[in-house]
Each structure stands twice: as C-alpha cells, then as structure tokens.
N, C-alpha and C positions, 0 to 999 in steps of 0.2 A: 959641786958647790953652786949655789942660783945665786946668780947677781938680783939685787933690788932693784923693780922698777919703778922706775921716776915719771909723773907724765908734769907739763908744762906749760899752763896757760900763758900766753903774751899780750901784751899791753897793748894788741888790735884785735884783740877778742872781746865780745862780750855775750854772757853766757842766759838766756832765760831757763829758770829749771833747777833742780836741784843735781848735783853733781858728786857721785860717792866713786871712791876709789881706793882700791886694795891698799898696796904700798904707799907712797908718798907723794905730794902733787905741791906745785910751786905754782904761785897764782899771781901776776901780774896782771890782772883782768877786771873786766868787769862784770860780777856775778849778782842776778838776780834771783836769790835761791839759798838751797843749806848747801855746806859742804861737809862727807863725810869721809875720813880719811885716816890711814895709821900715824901717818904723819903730814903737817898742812903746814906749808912757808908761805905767805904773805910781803911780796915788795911794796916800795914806796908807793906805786901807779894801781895798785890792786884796791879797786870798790868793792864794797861785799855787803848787801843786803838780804841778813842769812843768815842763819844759826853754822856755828863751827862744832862736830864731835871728832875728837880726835886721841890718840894717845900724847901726842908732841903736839904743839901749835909754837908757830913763830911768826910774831906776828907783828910787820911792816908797816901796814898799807890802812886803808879808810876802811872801817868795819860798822856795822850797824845792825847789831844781834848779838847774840850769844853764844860762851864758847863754854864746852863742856872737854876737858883736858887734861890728864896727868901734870902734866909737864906743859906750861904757858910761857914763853917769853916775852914781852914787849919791845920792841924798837922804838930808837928815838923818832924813828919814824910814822910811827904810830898813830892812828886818829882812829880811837875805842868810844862806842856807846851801844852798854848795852851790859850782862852777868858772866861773871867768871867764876865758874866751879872748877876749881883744880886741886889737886896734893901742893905742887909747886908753882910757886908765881913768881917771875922777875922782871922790873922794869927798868929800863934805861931811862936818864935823865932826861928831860924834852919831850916825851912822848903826849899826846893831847887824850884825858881819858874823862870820861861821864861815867862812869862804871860802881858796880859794886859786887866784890867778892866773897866766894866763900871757898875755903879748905876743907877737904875732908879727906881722909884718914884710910 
C-alpha cells in the first residue's frame, strides 16, 4: 500500500516559476508562477500570482489567476481575483472574491 505524498511550502519561502506536483502540495508561500497539482491547499499567508490546475483546490490564501478544478473550496480566508472552472464550488462566508465562474459537467 503507497502512502500519499504531501510536499509543503512555508510562509519563508518564496517561489519564482512555475511549480507542478504529482500528489498534493500545501502552500503557505509566496508563488510567482502556476501551480500544477492533484490536489492544491492554499493558507491564510499563501500569495499566488498564477494559474491553479488541479483535481481538488482549497483555497485559503491571496490568489491572483485562475483556477481550473473539480472540486473548489473557498475559505473565509480567502482573497480571489481571477476564473473559476469547476464541477463543484463552495464558499465560506467572509471570503473576499473579484471572480467569475463556470461549471461544467
């Protein structure tokens, strides 16, 4: 049985470049680039100047691009500008969004 692997940016990083990653990537950072991922978590201190492709996005932090995603969460945390293509979108209350959506099938 293979365990998932998780990698972990922290809120003393900051990333020039685009960043793709098999499994799943947790991003407290500061990213100048896309992020490509199975699945993408976003904290409150994560800047992302960058297109998101993912199957899951959960999404925290300051974003500024586009996310292309199954499955989209929002956090109240959240500071969105920019298109959301997903199957499924939820947002929590609070969240700060400039955004426009589409659902597909």
């Amino acid at each position: 049985m293979s365990e998932d692997k998780v990698s972990t940016l922290l809120s003393d990083v900051a990333v020039e470049g685009d960043i793709v990653e098999k499994d799943k990537i947790i991003i407290d950072a500061k990213i100048n680039g896309d992020v490509k991922s199975e699945d993408v978590v976003t904290h409150a201190n994560s800047n992302i100047k960058g297109n998101i492709k993912s199957k899951s996005a959960s999404l925290g932090g300051k974003l500024n691009g586009n996310v292309n995603a199954d499955q989209i969460s929002i956090k109240k945390t959240a500071d969105i500008d920019g298109v959301l293509n997903q199957k499924t979108l939820s947002i929590e209350e609070g969240a700060t969004l400039k955004i426009k959506t589409q659902t597909y099938k």
